[in-house]
C-alpha positions as CSV (number, residue, x, y, z in Angstrom):
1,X,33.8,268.6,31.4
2,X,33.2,266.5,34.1
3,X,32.3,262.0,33.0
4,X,28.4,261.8,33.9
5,X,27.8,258.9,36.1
6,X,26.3,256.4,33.2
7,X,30.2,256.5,31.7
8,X,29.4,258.9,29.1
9,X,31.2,263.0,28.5
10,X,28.7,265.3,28.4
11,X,28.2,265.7,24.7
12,X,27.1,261.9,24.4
13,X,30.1,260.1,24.0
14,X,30.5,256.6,25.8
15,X,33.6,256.5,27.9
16,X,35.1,253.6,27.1
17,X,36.2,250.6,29.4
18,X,39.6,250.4,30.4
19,X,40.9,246.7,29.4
20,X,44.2,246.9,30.4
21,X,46.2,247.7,32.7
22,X,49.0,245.6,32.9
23,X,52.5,245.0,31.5
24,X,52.4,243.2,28.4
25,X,55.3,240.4,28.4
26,X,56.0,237.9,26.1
27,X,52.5,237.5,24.4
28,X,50.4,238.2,27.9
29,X,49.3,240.9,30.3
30,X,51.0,240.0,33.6
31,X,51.0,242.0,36.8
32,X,54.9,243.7,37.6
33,X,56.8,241.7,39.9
34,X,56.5,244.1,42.5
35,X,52.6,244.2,42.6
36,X,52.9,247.8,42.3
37,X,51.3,250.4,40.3
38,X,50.4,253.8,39.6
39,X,47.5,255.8,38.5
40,X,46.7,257.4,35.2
41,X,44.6,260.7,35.4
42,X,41.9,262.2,33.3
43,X,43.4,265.6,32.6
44,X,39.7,267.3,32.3
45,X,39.3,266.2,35.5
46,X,42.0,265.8,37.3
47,X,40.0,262.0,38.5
48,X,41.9,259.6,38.5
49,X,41.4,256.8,35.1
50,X,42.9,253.5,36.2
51,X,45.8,251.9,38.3
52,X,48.0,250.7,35.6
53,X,50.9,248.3,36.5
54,X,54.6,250.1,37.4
55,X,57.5,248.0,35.6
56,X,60.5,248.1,37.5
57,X,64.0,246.4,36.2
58,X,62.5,243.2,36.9
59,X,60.1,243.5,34.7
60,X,62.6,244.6,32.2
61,X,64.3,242.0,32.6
62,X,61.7,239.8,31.9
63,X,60.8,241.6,28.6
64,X,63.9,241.8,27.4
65,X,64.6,237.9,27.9
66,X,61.8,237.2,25.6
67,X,62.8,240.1,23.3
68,X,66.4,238.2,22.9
69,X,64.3,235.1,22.6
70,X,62.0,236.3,19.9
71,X,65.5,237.3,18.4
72,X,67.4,235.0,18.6
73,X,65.9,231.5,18.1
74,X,62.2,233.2,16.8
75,X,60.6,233.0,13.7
76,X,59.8,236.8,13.1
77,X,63.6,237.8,12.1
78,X,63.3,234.4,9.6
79,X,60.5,235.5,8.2
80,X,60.8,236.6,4.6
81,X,59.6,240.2,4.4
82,X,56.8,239.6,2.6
83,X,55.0,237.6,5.1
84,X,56.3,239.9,8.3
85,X,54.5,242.9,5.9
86,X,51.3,240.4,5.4
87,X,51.2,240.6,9.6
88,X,51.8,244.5,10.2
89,X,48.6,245.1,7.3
90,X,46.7,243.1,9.2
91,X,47.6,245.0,12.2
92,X,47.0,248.6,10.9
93,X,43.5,247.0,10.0
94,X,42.9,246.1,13.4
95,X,43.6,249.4,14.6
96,X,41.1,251.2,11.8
97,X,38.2,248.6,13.0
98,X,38.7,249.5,17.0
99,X,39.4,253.3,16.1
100,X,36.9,255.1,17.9
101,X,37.4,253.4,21.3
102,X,40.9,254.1,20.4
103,X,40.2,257.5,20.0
104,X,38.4,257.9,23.1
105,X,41.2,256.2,25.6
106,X,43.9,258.8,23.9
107,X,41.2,261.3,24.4
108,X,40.8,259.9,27.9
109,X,44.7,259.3,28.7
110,X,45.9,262.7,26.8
111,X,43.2,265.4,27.2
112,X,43.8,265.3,22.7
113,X,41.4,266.1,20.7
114,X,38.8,263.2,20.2
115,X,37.6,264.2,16.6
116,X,41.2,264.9,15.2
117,X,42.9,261.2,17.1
118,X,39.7,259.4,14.9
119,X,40.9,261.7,11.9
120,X,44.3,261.8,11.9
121,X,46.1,259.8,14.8
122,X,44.9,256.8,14.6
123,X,44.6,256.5,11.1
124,X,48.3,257.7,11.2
125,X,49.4,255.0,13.1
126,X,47.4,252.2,11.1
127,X,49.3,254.1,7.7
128,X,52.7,253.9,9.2
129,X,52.0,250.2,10.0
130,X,51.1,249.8,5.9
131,X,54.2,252.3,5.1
132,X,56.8,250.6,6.4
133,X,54.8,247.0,5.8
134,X,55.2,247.8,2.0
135,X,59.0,248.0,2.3
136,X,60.1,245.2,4.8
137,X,60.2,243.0,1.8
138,X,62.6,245.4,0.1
139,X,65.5,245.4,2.7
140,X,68.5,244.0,0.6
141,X,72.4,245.3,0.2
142,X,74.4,245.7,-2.5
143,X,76.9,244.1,-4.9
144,X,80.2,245.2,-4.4
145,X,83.3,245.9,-7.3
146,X,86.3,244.9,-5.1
147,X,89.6,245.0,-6.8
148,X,91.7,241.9,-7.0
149,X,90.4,238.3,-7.2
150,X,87.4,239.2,-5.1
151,X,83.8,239.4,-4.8
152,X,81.8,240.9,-2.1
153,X,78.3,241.7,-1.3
154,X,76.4,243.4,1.7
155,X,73.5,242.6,3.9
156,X,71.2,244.2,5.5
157,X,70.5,242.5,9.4
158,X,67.8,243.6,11.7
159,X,69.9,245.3,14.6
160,X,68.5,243.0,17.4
161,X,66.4,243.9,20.7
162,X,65.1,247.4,20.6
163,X,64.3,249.5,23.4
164,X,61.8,252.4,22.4
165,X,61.2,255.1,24.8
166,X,57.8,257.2,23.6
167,X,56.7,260.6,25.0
168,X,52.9,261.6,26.1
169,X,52.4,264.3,23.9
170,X,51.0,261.9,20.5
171,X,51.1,258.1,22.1
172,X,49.6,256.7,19.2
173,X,52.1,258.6,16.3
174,X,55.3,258.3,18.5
175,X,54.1,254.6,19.5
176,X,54.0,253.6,15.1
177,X,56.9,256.0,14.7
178,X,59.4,253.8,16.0
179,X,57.6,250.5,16.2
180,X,56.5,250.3,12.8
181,X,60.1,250.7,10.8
182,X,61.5,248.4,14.1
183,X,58.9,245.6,13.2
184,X,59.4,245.6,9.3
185,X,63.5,245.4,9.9
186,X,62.8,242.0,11.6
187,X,63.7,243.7,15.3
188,X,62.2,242.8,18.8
189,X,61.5,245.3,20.9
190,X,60.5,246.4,24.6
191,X,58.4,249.8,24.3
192,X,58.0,251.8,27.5
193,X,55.4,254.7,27.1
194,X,55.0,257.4,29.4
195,X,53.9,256.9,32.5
196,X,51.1,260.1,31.9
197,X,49.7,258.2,28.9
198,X,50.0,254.5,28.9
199,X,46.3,253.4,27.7
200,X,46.7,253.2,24.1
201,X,50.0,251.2,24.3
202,X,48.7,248.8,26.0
203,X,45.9,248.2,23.8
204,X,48.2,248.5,21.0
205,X,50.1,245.3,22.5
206,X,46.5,243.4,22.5
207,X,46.2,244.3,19.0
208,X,50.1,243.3,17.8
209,X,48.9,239.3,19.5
210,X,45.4,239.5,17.6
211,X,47.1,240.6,13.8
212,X,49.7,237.4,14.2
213,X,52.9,239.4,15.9
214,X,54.2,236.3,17.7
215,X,55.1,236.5,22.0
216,X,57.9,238.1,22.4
217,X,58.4,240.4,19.6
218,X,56.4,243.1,20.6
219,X,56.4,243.7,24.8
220,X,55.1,246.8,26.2
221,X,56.4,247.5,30.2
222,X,54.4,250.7,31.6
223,X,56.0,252.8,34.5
224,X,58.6,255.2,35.2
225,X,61.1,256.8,33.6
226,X,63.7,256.4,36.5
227,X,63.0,252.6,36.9
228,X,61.6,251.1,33.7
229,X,63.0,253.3,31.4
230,X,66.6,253.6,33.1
231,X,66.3,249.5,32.9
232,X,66.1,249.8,29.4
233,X,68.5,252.0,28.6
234,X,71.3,250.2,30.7
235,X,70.2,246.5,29.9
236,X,73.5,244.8,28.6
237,X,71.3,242.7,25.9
238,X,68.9,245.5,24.5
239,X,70.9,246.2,21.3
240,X,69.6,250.0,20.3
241,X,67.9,252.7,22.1
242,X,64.9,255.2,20.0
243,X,64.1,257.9,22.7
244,X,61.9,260.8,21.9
245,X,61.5,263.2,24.7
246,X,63.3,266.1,26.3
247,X,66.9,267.5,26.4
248,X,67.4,266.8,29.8
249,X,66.2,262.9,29.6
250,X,68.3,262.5,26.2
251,X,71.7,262.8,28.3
252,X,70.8,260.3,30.9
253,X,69.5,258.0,28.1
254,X,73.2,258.6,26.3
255,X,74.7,258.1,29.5
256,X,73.3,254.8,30.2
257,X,73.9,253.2,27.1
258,X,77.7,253.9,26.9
259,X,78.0,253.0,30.5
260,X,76.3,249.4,29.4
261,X,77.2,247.6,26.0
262,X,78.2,251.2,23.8
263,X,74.4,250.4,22.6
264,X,73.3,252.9,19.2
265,X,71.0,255.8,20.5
266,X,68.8,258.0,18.5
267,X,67.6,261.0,20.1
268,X,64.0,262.8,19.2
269,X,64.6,265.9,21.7
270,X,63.8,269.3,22.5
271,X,62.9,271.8,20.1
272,X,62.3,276.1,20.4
273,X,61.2,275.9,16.5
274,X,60.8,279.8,14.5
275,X,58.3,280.7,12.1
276,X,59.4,283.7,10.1
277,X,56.7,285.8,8.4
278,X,58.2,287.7,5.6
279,X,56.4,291.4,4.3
280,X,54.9,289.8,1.3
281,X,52.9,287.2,2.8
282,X,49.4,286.4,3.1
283,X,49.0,288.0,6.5
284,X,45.7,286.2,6.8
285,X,47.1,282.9,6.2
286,X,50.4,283.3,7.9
287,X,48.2,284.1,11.1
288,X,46.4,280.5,11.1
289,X,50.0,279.0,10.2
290,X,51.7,280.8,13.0
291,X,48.6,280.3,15.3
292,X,48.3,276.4,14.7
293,X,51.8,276.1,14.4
294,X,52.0,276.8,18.9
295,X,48.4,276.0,19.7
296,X,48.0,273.0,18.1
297,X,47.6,269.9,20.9
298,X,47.5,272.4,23.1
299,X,51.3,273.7,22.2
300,X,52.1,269.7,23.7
301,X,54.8,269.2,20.5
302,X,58.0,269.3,20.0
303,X,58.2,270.9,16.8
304,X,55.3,273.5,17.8
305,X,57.0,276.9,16.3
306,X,56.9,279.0,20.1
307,X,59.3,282.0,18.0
308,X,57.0,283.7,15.8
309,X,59.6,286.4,13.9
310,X,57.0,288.9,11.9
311,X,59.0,291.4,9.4
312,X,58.2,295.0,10.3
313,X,56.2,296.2,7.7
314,X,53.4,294.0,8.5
315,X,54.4,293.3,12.2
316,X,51.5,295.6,13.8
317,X,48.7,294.6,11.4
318,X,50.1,290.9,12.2
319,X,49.8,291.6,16.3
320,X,46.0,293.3,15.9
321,X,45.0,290.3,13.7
322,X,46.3,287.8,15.9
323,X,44.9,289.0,18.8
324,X,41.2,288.7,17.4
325,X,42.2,285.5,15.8
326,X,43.4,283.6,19.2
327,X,40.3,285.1,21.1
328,X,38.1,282.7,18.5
329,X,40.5,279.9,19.8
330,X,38.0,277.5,21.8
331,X,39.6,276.0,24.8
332,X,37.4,272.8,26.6
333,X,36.1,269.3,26.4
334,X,38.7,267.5,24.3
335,X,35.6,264.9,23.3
336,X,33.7,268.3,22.5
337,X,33.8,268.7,17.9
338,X,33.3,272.5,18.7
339,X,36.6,272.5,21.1
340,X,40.3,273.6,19.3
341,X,42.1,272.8,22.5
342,X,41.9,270.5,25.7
343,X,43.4,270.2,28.9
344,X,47.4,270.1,29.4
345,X,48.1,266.3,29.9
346,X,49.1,266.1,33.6
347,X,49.1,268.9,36.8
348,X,52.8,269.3,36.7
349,X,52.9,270.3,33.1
350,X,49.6,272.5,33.5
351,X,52.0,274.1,36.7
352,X,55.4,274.3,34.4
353,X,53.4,276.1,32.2
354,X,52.0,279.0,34.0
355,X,55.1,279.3,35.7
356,X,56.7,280.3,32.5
357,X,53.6,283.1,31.4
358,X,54.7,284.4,35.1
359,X,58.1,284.5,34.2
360,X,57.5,286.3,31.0
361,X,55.6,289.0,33.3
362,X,58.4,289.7,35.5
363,X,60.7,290.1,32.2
364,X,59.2,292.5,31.0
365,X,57.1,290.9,27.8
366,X,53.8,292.6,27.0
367,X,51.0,290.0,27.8
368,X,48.9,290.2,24.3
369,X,46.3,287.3,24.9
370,X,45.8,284.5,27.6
371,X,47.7,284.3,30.0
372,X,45.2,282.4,33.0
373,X,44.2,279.3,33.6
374,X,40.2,278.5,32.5
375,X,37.9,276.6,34.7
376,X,37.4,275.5,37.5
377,X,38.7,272.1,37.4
378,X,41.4,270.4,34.9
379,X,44.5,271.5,33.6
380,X,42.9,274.2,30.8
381,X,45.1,277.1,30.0
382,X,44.4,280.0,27.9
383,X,46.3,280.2,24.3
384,X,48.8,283.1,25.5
385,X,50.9,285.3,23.0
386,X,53.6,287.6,24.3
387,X,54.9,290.7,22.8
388,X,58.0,292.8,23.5
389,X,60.1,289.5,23.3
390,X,63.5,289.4,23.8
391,X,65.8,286.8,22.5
392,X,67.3,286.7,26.1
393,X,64.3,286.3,27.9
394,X,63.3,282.2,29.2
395,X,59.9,282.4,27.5
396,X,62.1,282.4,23.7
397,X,65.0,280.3,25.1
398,X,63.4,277.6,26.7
399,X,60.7,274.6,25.3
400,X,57.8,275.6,27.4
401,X,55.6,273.1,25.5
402,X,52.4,274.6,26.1
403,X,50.7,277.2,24.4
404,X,52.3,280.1,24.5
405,X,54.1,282.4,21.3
406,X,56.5,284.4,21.8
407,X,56.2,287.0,18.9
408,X,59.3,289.1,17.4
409,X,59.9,292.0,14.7
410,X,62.8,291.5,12.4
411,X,63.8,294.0,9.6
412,X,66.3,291.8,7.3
413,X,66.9,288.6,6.0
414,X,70.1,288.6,7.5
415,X,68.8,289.5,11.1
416,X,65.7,286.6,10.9
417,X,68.0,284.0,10.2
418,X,70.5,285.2,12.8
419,X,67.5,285.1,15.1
420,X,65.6,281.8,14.3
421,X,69.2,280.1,14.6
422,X,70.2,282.0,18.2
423,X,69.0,278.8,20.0
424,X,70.5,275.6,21.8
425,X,67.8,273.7,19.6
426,X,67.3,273.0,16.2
427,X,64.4,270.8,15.3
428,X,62.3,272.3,12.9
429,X,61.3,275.9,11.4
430,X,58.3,277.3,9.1
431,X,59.1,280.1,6.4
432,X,56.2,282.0,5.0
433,X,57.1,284.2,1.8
434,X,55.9,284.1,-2.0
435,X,59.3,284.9,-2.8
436,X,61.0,281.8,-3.8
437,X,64.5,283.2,-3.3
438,X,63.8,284.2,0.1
439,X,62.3,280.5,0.6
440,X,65.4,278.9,-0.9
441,X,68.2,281.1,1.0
442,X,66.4,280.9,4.6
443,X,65.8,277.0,4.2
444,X,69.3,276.7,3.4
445,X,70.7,278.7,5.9
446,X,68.7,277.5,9.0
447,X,70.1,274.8,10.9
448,X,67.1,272.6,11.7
449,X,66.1,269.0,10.8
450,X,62.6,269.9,9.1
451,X,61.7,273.2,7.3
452,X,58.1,273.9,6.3
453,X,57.8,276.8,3.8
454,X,54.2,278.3,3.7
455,X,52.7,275.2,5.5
456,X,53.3,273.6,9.1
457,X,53.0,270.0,10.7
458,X,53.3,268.6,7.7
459,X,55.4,265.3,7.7
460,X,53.9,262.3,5.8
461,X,57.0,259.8,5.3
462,X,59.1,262.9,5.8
463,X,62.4,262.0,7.8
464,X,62.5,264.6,10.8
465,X,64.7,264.6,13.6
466,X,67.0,267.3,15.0
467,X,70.4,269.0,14.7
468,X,72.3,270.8,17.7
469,X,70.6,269.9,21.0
470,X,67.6,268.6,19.7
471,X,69.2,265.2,19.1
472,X,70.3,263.3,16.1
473,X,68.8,260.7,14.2
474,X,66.0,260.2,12.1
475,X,62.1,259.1,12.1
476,X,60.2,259.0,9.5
477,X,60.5,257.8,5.9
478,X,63.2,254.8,5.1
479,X,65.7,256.5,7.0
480,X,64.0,255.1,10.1
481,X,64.4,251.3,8.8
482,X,67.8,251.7,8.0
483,X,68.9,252.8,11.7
484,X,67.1,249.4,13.1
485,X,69.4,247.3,10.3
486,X,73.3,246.6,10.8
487,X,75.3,246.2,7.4
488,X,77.2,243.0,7.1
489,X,79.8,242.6,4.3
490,X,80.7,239.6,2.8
491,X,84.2,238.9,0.7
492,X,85.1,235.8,-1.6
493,X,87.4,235.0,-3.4
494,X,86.3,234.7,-7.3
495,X,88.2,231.6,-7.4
496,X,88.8,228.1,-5.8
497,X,92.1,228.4,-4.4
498,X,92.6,230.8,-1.8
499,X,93.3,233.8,-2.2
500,X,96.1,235.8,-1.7
């Protein structure tokens, strides 16, 4: 739905001001050194938002300079935990008192739901914020029994000048995700969100300078992937790398930081996650499971469970049911309470998309549901289930990250686990089965970083990251500290005299 001219959506929302649009650098909002910039669209629309400064490696530069200054001669890496988590709370408090403008930029930037970003994103960011505030006081190392005349100890360092690389699909969740655990390890960073979703971040940064985070800790550098976030990734004095985004992007990102200084990467990739329905579910319940688990943000996740592997006793019942089920499935006005799914974020991944259902045509799959684009402006596309799948076929090999399920019959245990793990990915997976044995032995026996069994999307302080091609490393829970601290060891001798 199209913004009314008094800067309101048509169900009586304000649309709210953009503030900024600039790179933030070093505790300000300064232009890129180029002058350039680049537009940010409304994906309801396809109108275009703002003009929002491009970073190039200049800029970069700039914001890694006071990164490594921050670091290295700052007071936030001195600070004792305690008063670094004091900061961060008053941060995530911040965020909760500016939520629903919040709300409404992601809303804006993203085409994501309004009601479920005041619910659940932004609140989730503000949590993560407290999460990881609670532990940066409680970063220590450990007394070590040495043999000989000798002592040693261990401490935990911050690892230095971060570079965090954030995808478009949840700005606000990917944004805490790695800033958060970064911030309470006593790191500086440079964050560079995507170019389709930049609004938040930014606002984020103006938030970080209110709470008490000082210059130079936090900078924020908007613009490309192939400039700004190359820049990053190849800068000799950014000390760790946190990219989430695809496959394809993870290599170069690899690439770049053993060409530069052998710089620590963690990769949040890919994913092409299965949900297996077993006979003896609760068909009724698996079908919201499976259907949330694809059609959720508009299928824009990279954990969204795109293989749906039904066991063949309930398989048919499971196809009629989800077919009336997905027709309730309200596509439209992101800002709209009534609405389950909004526009794609940006035109090419609206085209990618469609491109894929056509492909899925031409290989034979049954179209089931969807299928078409809706409207007649935006990028709004029908939730789409295929049937007749093959395990060969692009639609269940590749990450199309839209919404679109690709459903399969199974008959054995044997053949669903064969099946979820035929794939270059291996991210996450959802098992739904009263049967506790068949719970245990498929967990067990999948190869993916996150299982949900009889539930879906559910991660609270969960660690989650990927095996196979769908990276390595972890965010999430205290596993995501630790990989922004370095380990130091430190040996004495127990005595005076030196030892020997």
């Amino acid at each position: 739905m199209a913004t009314e001219s008094n800067g309101s959506t048509g169900n009586g929302l304000k649309i709210p001001e953009i503030k900024f649009t600039k790179l933030f650098i070093n505790g300000s909002f300064v232009d890129a050194v180029s002058g350039k910039t680049f537009e940010t669209v409304d994906p309801r629309t396809g109108e275009v938002i703002a003009k929002i400064a491009a970073g190039d490696k200049e800029d970069v530069d700039l914001a890694v300079k006071a990164a490594r200054e921050a670091f290295d001669h700052g007071k936030w890496p001195r600070m004792s935990g305690f008063e670094r988590g004091r900061i961060m709370m008053k941060y995530a408090d911040m965020i909760e008192q500016h939520v629903d403008e919040l709300a409404a930029l992601e809303c804006l930037d993203a085409g994501k739901l309004f009601l479920l970003n005041k619910i659940l994103d932004m609140p989730g960011g503000a949590n993560m914020l407290r999460y990881y505030a609670g532990a940066a006081d409680k970063i220590h190392g450990e007394t070590l029994k040495m043999s000989g005349q000798l002592q040693g100890y261990t401490l935990c360092e911050p690892i230095g000048v971060v570079g965090h690389i954030i995808p478009w699909n949840f700005p606000t969740i990917m944004f805490f995700l790695k800033v958060a655990p970064a911030l309470a390890a006593g790191c500086t960073m440079i964050v560079k969100p995507a170019e389709q979703t930049p609004l938040t971040a930014l606002y984020y940064a103006h938030l970080a300078k209110q709470a008490g985070i000082p210059d130079g800790v936090l900078n924020v550098v908007t613009g490309f992937g192939s400039k700004a976030g190359a820049a990053i990734t190849s800068h000799m004095d950014v000390d760790l790398v946190s990219f989430t985004g695809s496959t394809e992007v993870g290599r170069l990102v690899m690439e770049a930081a053993a060409k530069s200084n052998l710089k620590p990467v963690s990769l949040e990739l890919g994913g092409k996650s299965p949900v297996i329905i077993f006979d003896d579910a609760d068909i009724d319940m698996a079908i919201e499971l499976a259907r949330r688990a694809i059609f959720f943000n508009k299928g824009e996740i990279c954990v969204a469970g795109s293989r749906v592997f039904v066991q063949e006793g309930i398989y048919d019942e499971f196809v009629r049911k989800i077919a009336e089920s997905s027709k309730k499935w309200v596509v439209g006005d992101p800002f709209n309470p009534q609405v389950d799914q909004g526009p794609q974020v940006d035109r090419k991944q609206f085209e990618k998309i469609l491109s894929y259902i056509d492909n899925g045509k031409r290989e034979g799959a049954t179209l089931l549901t969807g299928g078409k684009p809706c409207g007649d402006k935006g990028f709004y596309i029908e939730p789409t289930i295929f049937t007749d799948v093959k395990d060969d076929m692009l639609i269940a090999k590749d990450e199309i990250f839209g919404p679109v399920m690709s459903l399969m019959k199974f008959k054995t245990i044997e053949e669903a686990i064969e099946k979820a793990n035929n794939t270059r990915y291996g991210l996450a997976a959802g098992i739904v089965t009263k049967d506790l044995n068949i719970a245990n032995r498929v967990s067990r026996s999948i190869r993916a970083g996150i299982i949900w069994i009889n539930c879906y999307f559910a991660f609270d302080n969960c660690p989650f990251g990927g095996y196979k091609m769908s990276g390595f490393g972890r965010d999430g829970g205290m596993y995501s500290l630790h990989k922004y601290l370095q380990i130091k060891s430190v040996v004495t001798p127990i005595y005076d005299s030196p030892w020997l």
